[in-house]
SEDREN-64827 format. One record per residue: residue number from 1; residue in three letters; chain; x, y, z of N, C-alpha, C in turn. Coordinates in steps of 0.1 Angstrom, whole numbers, plus 5000, padded with zeros to 4 digits. Atoms other than C-alpha are relative to their C-alpha. Layout:
+-----+--------+--------+------+------+------+-------+-------+-------+------+------+------+
: num : residu : chaine : n.c1 : n.c2 : n.c3 : ca.c1 : ca.c2 : ca.c3 : c.c1 : c.c2 : c.c3 :
+-----+--------+--------+------+------+------+-------+-------+-------+------+------+------+
: NUM :    ala :      A :    X :    Y :    Z :     X :     Y :     Z :    X :    Y :    Z :
...
+-----+--------+--------+------+------+------+-------+-------+-------+------+------+------+
END
This chain:
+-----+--------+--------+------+------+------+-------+-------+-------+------+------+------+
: num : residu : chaine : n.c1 : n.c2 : n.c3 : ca.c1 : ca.c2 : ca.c3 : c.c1 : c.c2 : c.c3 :
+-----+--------+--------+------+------+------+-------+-------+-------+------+------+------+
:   1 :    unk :      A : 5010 : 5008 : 4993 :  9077 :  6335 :  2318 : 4986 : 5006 : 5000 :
:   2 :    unk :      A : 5007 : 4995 : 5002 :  9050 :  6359 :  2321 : 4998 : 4999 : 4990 :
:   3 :    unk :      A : 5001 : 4998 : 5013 :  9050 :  6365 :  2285 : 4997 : 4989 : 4991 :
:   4 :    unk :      A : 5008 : 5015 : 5005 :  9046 :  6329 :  2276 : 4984 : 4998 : 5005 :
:   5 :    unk :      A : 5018 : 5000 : 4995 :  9010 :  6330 :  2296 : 4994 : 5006 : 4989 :
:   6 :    unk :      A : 5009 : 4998 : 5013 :  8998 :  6347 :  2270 : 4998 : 4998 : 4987 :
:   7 :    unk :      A : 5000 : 5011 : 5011 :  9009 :  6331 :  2242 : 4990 : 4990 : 5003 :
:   8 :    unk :      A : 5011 : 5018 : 4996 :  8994 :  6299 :  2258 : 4988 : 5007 : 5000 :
:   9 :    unk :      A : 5014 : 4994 : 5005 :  8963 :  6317 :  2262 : 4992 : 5005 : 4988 :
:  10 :    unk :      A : 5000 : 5000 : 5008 :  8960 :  6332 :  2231 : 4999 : 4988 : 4994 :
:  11 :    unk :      A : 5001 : 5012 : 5009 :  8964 :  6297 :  2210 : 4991 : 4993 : 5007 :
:  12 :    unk :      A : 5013 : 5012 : 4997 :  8940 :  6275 :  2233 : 4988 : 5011 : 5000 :
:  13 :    unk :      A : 5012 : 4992 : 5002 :  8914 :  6305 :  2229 : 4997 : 4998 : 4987 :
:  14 :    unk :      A : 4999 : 4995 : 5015 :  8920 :  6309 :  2192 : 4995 : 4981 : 4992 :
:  15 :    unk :      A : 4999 : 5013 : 5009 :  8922 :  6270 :  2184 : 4996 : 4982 : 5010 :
:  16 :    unk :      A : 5003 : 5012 : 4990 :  8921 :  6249 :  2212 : 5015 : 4990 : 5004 :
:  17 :    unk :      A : 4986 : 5003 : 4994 :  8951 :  6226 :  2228 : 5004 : 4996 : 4986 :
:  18 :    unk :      A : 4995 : 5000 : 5012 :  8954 :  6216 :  2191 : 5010 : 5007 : 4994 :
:  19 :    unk :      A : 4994 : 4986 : 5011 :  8963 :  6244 :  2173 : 5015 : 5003 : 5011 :
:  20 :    unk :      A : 4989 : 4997 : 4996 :  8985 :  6253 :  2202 : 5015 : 4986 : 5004 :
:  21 :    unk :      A : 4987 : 5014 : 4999 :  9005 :  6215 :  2202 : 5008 : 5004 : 4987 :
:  22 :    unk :      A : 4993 : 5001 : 5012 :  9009 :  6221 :  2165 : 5009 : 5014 : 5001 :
:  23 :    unk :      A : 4990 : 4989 : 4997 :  9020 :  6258 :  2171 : 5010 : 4998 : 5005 :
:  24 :    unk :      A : 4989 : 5005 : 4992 :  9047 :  6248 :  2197 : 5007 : 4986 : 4999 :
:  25 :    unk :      A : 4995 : 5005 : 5003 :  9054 :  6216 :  2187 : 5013 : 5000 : 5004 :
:  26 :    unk :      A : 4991 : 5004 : 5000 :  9090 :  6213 :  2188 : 5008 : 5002 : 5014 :
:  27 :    unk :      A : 4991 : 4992 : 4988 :  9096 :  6234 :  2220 : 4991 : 4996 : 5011 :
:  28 :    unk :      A : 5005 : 5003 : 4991 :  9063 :  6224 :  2238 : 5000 : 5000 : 5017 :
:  29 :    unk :      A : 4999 : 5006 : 4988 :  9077 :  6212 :  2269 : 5008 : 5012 : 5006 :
:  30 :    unk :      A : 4997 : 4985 : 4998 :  9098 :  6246 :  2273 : 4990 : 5012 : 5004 :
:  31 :    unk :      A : 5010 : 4991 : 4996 :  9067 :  6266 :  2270 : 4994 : 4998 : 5011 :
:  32 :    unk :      A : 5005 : 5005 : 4989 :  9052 :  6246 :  2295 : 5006 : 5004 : 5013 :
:  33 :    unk :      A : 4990 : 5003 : 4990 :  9078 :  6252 :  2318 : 5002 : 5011 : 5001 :
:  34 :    unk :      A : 4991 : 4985 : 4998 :  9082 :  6290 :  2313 : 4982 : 5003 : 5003 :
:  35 :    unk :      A : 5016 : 4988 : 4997 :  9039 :  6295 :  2314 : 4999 : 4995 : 5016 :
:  36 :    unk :      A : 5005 : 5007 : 4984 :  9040 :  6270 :  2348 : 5007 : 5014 : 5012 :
:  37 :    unk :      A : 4993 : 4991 : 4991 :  9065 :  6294 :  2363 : 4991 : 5010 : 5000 :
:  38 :    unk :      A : 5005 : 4986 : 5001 :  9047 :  6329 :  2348 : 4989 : 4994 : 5008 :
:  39 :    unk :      A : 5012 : 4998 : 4995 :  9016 :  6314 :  2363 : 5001 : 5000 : 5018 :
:  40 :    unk :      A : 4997 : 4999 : 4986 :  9032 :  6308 :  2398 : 5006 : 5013 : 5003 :
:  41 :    unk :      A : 4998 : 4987 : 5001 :  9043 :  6342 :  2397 : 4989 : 5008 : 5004 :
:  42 :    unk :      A : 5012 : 4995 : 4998 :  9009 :  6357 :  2394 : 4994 : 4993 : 5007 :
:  43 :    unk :      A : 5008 : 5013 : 4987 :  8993 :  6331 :  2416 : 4989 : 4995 : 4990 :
:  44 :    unk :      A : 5012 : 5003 : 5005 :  8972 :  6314 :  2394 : 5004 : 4984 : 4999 :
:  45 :    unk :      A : 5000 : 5010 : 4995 :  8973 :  6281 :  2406 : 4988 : 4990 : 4994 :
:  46 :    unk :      A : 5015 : 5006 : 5009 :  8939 :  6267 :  2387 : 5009 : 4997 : 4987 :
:  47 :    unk :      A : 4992 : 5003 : 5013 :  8961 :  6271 :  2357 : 5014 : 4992 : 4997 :
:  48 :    unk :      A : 4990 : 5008 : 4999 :  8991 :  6254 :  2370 : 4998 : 4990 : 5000 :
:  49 :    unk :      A : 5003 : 5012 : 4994 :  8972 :  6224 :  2379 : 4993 : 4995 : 4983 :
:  50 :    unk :      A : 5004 : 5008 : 5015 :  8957 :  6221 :  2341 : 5010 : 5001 : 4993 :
:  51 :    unk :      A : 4987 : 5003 : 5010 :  8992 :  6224 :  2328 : 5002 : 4989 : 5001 :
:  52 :    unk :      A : 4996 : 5014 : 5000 :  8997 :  6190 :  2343 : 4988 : 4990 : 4995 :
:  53 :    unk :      A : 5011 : 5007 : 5011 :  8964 :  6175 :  2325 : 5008 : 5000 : 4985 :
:  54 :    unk :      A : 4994 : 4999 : 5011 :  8980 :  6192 :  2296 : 5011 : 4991 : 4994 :
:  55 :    unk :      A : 4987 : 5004 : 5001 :  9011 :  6181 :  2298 : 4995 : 4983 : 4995 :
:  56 :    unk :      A : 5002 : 5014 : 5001 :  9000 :  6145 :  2299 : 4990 : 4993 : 4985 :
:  57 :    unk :      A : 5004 : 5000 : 5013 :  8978 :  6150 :  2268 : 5007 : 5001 : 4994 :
:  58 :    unk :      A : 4993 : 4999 : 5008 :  9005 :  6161 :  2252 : 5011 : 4992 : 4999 :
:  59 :    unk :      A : 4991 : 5009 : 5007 :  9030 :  6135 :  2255 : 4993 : 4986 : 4996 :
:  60 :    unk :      A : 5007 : 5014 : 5008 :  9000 :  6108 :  2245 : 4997 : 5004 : 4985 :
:  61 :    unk :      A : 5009 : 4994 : 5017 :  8993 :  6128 :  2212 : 5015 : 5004 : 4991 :
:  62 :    unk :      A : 4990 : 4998 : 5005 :  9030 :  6138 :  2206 : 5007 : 4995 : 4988 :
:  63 :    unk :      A : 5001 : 5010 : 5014 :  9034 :  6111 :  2178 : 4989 : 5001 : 4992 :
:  64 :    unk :      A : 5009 : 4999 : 5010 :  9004 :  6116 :  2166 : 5002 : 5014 : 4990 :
:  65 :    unk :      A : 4999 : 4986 : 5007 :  9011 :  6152 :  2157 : 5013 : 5000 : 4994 :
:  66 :    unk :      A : 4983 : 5002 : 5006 :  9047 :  6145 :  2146 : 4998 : 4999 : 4983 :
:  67 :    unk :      A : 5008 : 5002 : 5014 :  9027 :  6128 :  2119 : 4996 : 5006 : 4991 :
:  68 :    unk :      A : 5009 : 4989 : 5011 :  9008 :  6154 :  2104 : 5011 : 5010 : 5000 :
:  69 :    unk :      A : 4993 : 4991 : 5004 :  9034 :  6177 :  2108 : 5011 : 4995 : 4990 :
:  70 :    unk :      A : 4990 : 5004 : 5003 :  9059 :  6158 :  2095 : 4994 : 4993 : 4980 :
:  71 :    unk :      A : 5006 : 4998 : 5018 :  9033 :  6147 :  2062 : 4998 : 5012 : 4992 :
:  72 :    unk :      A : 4998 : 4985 : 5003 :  9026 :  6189 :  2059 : 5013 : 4998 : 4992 :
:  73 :    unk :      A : 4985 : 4992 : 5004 :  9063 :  6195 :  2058 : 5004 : 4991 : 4985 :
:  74 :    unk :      A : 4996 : 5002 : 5013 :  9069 :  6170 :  2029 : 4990 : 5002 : 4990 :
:  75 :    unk :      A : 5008 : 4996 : 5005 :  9042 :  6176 :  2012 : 4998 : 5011 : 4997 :
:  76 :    unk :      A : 5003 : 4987 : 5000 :  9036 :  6211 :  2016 : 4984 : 5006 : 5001 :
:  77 :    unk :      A : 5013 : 4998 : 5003 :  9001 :  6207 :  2018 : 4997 : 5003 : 5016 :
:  78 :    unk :      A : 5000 : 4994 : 4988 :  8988 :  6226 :  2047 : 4988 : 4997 : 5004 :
:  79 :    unk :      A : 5015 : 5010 : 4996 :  8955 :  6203 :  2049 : 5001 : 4997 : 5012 :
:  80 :    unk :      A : 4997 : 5012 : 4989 :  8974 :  6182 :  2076 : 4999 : 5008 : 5013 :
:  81 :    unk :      A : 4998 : 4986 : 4990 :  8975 :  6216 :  2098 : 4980 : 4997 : 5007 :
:  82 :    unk :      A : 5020 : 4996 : 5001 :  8928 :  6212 :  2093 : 5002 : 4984 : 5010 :
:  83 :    unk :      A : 5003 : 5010 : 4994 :  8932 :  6176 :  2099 : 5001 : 4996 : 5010 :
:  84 :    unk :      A : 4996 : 5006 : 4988 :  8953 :  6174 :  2130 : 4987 : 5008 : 5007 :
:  85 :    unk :      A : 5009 : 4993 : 4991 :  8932 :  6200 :  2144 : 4981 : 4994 : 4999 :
:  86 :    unk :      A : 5009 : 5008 : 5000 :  8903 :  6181 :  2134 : 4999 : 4989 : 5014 :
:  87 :    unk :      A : 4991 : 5013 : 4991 :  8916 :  6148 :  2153 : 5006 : 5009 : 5014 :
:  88 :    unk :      A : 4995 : 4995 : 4987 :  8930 :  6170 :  2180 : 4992 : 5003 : 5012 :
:  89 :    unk :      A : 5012 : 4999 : 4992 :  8901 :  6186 :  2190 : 4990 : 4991 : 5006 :
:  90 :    unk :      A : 5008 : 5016 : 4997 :  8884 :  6154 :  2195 : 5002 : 4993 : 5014 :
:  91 :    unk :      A : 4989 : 5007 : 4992 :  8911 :  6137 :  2212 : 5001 : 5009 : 5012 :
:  92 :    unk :      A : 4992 : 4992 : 4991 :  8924 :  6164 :  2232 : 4991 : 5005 : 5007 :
:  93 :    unk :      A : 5009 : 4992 : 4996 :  8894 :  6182 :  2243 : 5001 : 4996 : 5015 :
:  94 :    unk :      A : 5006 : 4999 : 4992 :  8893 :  6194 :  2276 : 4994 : 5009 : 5013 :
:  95 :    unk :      A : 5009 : 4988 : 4993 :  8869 :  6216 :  2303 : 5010 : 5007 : 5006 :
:  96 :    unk :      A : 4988 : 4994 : 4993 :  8904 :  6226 :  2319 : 5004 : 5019 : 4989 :
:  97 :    unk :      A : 4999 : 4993 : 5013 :  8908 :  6246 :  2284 : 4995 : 5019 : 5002 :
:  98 :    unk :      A : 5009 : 4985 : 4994 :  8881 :  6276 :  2300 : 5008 : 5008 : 5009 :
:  99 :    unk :      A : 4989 : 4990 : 4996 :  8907 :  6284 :  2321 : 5008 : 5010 : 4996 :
: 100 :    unk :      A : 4993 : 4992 : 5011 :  8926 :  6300 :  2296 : 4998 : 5013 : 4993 :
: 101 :    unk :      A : 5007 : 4989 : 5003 :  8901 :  6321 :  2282 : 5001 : 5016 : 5002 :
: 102 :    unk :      A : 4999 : 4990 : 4998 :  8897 :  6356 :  2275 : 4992 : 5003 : 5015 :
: 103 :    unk :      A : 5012 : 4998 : 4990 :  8867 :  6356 :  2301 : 5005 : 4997 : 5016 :
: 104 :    unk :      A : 4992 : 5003 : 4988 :  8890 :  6338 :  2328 : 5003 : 5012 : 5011 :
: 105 :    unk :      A : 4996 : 4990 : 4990 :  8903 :  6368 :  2344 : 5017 : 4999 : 5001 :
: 106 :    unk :      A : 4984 : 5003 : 5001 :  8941 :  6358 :  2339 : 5005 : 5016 : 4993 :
: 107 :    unk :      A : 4991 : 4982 : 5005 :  8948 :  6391 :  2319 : 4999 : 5009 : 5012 :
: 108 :    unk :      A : 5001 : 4993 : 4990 :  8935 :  6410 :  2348 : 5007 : 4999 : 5014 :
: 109 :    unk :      A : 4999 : 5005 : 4991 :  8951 :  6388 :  2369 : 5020 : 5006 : 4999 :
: 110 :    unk :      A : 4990 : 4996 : 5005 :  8986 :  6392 :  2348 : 5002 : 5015 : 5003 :
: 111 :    unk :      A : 4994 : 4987 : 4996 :  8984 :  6430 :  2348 : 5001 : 5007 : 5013 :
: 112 :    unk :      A : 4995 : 4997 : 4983 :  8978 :  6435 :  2384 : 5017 : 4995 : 5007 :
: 113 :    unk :      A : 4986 : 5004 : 4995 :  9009 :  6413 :  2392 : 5014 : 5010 : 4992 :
: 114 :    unk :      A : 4988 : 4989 : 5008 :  9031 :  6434 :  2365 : 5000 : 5016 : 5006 :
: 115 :    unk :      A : 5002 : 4984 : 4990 :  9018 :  6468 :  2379 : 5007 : 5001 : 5009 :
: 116 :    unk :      A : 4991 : 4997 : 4994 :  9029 :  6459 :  2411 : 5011 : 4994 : 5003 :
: 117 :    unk :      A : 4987 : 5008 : 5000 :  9061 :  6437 :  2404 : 5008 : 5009 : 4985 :
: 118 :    unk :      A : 4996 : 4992 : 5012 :  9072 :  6466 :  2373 : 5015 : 5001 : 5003 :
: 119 :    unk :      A : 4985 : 5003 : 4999 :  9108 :  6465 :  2390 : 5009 : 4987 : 4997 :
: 120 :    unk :      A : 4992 : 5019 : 5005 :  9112 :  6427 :  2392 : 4998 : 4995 : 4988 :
: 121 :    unk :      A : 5003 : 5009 : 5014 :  9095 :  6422 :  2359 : 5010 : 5009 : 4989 :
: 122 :    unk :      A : 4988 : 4994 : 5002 :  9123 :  6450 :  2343 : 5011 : 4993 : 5001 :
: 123 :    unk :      A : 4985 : 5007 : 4995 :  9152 :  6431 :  2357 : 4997 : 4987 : 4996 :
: 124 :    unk :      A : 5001 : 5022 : 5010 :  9137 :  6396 :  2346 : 5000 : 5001 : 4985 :
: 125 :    unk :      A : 4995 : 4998 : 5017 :  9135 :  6412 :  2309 : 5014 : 5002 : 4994 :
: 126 :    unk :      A : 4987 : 4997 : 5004 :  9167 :  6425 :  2311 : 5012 : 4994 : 5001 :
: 127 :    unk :      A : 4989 : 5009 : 4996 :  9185 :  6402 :  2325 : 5010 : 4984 : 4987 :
: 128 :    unk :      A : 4993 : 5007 : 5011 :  9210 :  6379 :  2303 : 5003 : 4989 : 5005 :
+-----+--------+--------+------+------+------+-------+-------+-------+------+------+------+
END
């Protein structure tokens, strides 16, 4: 759970909700659902509440991106990766996104909660 937060972060830093739909793609709604937790965990509640913007972008674009992934994969041409992200960023764009950011304070926010939760976050790795 934790450890998905920063995935998500990482890819809407790097590319924008784009890059990160086409990255996750098929599991999407999983990630969603393991960063919503890690973020109620840490208390970051600004970020919980643009999951559910997200979320809602993402199942209006869902088809759209199917598309390009799905012309990529037969093709092999990895254009459709520029294009969606073209089209994405357009479409998808939005101010919620800052949240995410390196600048946000979420890593700071993340390692303080791990520091002092290093037992429970141990036992949530280990666990099967």
């Amino acid at each position: 759970m934790v450890v998905v937060t920063e995935m998500l972060e990482a890819e809407i830093t790097n590319g924008g909700l784009a890059q990160l739909m086409w990255n996750v793609f098929f599991h999407w709604r999983t990630v969603f659902a393991d960063a919503d937790a890690g973020y109620e965990l840490i208390g970051a509640s600004a970020q919980r509440e643009a999951l559910k913007e997200f979320r809602i972008l993402f199942e209006h674009y869902e088809a759209e991106c199917r598309g390009y992934i799905e012309r990529c994969l037969e093709t092999g041409e990895f254009d459709y990766f520029n294009q969606w992200c073209d089209f994405g960023e357009k479409a998808m764009s939005s101010e919620s996104e800052n949240l995410f950011w390196m600048e946000s304070g979420l890593r700071e926010l993340r390692l303080q909660w791990m520091a002092s939760n290093a037992r429970k976050l141990s036992a949530m790795m280990t666990a099967s």
